[in-house]
N, C-alpha and C positions, 0 to 999 in steps of 0.2 A: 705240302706247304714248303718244306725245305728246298726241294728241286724248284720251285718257283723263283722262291728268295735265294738260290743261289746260283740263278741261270741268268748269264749275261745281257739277251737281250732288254728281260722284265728287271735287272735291277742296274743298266745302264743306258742302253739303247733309246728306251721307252721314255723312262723320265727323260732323258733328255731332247726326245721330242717337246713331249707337254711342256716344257718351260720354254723352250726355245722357237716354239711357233705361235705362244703368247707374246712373248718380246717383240720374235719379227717384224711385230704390226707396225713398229716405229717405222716403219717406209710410211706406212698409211696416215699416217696425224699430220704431213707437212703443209694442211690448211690450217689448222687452230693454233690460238693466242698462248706460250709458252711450254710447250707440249715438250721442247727440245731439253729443259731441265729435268722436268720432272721423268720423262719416257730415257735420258740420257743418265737418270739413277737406278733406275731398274733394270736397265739394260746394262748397266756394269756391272752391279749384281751379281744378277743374275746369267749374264753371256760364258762367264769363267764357268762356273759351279759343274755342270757337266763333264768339262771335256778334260780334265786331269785324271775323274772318273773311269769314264770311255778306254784313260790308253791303259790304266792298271788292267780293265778287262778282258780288252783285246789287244792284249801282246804283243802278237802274229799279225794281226791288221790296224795299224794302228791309224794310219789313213784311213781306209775304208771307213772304220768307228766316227771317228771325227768328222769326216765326210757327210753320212749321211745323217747326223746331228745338226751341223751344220746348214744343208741342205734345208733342214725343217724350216730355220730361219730364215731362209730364203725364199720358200713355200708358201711363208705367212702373207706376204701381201697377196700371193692370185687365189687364197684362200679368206682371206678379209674385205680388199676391198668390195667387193660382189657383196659381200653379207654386210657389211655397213651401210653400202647405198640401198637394200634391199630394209633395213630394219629403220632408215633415216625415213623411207619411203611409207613404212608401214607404221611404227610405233613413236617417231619423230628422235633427234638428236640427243635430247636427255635419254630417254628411255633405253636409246642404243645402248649409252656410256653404261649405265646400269646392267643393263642384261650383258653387256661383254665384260663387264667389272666380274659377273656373276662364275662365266663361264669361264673365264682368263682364272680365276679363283683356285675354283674347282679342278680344273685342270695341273696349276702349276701346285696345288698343295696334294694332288695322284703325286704327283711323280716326285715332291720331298718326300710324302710316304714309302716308294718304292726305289730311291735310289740308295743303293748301298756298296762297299768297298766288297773287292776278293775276299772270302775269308781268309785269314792269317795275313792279310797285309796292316800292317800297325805303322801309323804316322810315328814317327821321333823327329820333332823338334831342329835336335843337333843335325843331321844330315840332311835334312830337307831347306833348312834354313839357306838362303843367302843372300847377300849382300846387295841391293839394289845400285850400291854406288862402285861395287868393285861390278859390278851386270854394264852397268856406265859406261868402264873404263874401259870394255873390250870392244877392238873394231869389228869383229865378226855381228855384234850387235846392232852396230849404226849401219853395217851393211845390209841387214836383213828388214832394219828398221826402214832405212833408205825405198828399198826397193819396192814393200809392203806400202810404204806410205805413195809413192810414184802409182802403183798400180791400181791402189784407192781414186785416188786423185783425176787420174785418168780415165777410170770407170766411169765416176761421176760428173765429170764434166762432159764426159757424148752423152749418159745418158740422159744430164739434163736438159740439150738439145735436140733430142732423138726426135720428136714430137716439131718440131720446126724445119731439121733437118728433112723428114719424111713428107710436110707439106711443098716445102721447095720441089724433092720431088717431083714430086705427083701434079705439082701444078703445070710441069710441061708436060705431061702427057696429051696427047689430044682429043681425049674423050671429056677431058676437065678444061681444055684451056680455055671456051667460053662462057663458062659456070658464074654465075654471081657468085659472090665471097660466102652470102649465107648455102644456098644450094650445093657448093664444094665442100664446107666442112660437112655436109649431111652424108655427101656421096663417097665423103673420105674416113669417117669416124669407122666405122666398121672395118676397115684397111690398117686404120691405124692402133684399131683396138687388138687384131689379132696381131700386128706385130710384137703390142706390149708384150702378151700373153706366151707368144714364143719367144720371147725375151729372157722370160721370167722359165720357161723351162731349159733353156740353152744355160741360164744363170746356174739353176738347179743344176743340171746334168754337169756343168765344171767343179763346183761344188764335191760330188761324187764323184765323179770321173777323175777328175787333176788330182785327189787326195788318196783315191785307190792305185793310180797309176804310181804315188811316188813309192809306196809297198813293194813295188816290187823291180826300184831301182836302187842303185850303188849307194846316191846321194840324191837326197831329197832335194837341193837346188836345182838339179836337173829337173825339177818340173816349173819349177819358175822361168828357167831358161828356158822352157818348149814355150810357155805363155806367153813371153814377151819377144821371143822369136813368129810367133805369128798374130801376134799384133802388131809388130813392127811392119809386117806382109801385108795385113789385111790395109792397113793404112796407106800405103806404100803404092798400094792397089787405087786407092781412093788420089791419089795427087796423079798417077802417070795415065790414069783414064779418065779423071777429073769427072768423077762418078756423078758428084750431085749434079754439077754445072749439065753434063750431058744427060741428066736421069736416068743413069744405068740402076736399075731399082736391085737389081741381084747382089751388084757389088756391094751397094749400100749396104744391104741385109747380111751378106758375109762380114762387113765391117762390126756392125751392130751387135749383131748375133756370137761372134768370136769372141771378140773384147767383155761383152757380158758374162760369156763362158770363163775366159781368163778373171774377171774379176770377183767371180764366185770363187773360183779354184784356187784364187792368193789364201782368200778367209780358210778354208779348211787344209789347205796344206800347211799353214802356219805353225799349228801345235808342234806336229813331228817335225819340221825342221826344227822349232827351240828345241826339242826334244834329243833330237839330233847333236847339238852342240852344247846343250845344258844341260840333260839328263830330266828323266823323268818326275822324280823327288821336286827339282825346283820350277813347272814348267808352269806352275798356275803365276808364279811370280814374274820369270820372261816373259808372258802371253801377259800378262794385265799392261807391262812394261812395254812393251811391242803393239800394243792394241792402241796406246795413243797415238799413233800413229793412225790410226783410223779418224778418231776425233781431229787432229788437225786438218787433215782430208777430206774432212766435213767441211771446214772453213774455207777451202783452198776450192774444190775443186768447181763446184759451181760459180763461184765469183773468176777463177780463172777463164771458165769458157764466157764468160758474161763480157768480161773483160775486152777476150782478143775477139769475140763477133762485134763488139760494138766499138771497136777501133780497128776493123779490118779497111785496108783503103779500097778495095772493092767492097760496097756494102749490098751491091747486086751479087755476088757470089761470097758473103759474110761467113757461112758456115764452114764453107773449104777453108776458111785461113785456121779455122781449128785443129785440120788436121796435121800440118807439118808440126805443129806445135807438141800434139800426143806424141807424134811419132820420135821426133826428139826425147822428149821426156823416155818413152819405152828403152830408147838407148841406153838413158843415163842407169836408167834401173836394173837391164841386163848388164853393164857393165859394173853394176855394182853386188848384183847379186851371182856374179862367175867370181870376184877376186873374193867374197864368202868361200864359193865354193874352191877354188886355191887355196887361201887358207886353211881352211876343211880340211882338204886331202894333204898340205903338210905336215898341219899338228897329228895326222892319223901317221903318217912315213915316220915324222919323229918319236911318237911311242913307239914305236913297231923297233925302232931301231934302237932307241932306250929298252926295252925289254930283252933287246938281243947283247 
């Protein structure tokens, strides 16, 4: 029993799947009436609780941990929605709420029972404690703030037009271009369905990947700099071949499929950078801190693409005017998350040379 409870995976890893692939599903509610209050208190919650966890555990990987935690969360919708439209189909809408109330339950009070601290690590107050307003006052913070919030933002505003964007598409192709409106969406649903679905694994695999990758570099900015170093590309890509206009379908899918990957890989790299710059004791406080930045990027980013398609002055080519728009943005955010990393590397030269 002891090598159980005191082996990493079962008293970190584990739990913090269960808790964190019940949350996920807040991708899945965004048809019902208030769902974004109530799924947006549990999701605060409950999104911290793990991952302060995970780094005491894993030391030596601290990415990697985080990562595929994180990962779970991001699992949850192409593990839900299928089983919600399967149970709405079967047992009807109330009944769903109840049986995933049941199981969401079950699952996240496993993993309260099984998570547990290193032995001999003991919280103190004094050193773990600090300051949310002296956390404020530092620019390194607005910087990582900045950039995190840029690469939410941007996430979610292609991915809310992902599904318009890939109809535009596909409707010049010429096996569809004389389809009635209802006959194309039939001959398109299945095209469009497996792109979600590779979506949502390219989401996953950044997730893991961009959080394992930052382990085992200098500085953990450099992995936000590789993400928005080739988002800036993928984009880049979409304006000088004018992908959608000409239905280049492949470009499109590098665009989509990247940027999903970067937008996973912001969420799980995150922890280890505050960690990085604020140390471990205080990280569940910069990560709740730095996580608002997700919530405003809630506000932002869908209404931003809504926005610029519905005042592009070409409204026959509306969803290209989104993209110079990201791409811009991707700048402001690599530019903001390299003088982080400046920063970074001088406050490291000036200890080094205070200790000498």
């Amino acid at each position: 029993m002891a090598r159980f409870t005191e082996n990493r995976w079962t008293s970190a890893i584990i739990p913090a799947l269960l808790i964190h692939i019940p949350i996920g599903t807040v991708y899945c509610w965004s048809v019902f009436i208030c769902y974004g209050a109530i799924m947006g208190i549990g999701l605060g919650v409950g999104y911290l609780t793990p991952v302060k966890n995970l780094m005491l555990w894993f030391a030596d990987n601290k990415g990697l941990a985080t990562g595929i935690a994180v990962a779970g969360f991001g699992l949850a919708k192409a593990i839900a929605s299928p089983l919600m439209e399967y149970l709405i189909g079967t047992v009807g809408l109330v009944s769903m709420f109840f049986i995933l109330a049941a199981v969401y339950a079950v699952m996240m009070f496993v993993g309260f029972l099984l998570i547990k601290r290193p032995a001999g690590w003991v919280y103190d107050p004094a050193t773990s404690h600090v300051s949310r307003k002296t956390i404020l006052k530092k620019p390194v913070f607005w910087g990582i703030w900045i950039a995190f919030y840029i690469n939410i933002t941007c996430g979610l505003a292609l991915i809310s037009q992902e599904k318009d964007i890939l109809h535009d598409v596909l409707r010049a192709f010429p096996q569809y271009a004389n389809l009635s409106p209802a006959k194309f969406a039939a001959a398109i649903s299945g095209i469009i369905g497996l792109v979600l679905a590779v979506d949502s694994v390219f989401n996953t695999a950044g997730r893991v990947g961009f959080s394992t990758l930052s382990d085992h570099l200098k500085r953990r900015e450099t992995v936000y700099q590789v993400i928005f170093i080739m988002s800036i590309a993928v984009c880049l890509l979409q304006i000088f071949t004018n992908s959608i206009g000409n239905a280049l379908l492949w470009a499109v899918l590098a665009m989509l499929f990247l940027v999903n990957a970067g937008y996973g890989g912001g969420f799980s790299t995150l922890p280890v950078l505050l960690d990085q710059h604020f140390g471990t004791k205080t990280v569940s406080t910069t990560h709740g801190l730095t996580l608002s930045a997700w919530a405003f990027a809630g506000l932002s980013g869908n209404q931003l693409a809504s926005f610029v398609v519905a005042h592009a002055p070409d409204q026959a080519h509306r969803y290209a005017a989104l993209i110079p728009v990201l791409t811009g943005l991707f700048v402001v955010a690599l530019i903001s998350i390299s003088l982080v990393k400046y920063l970074g590397d001088r406050n490291v030269t000036k200890a080094v040379e205070d200790r000498g």
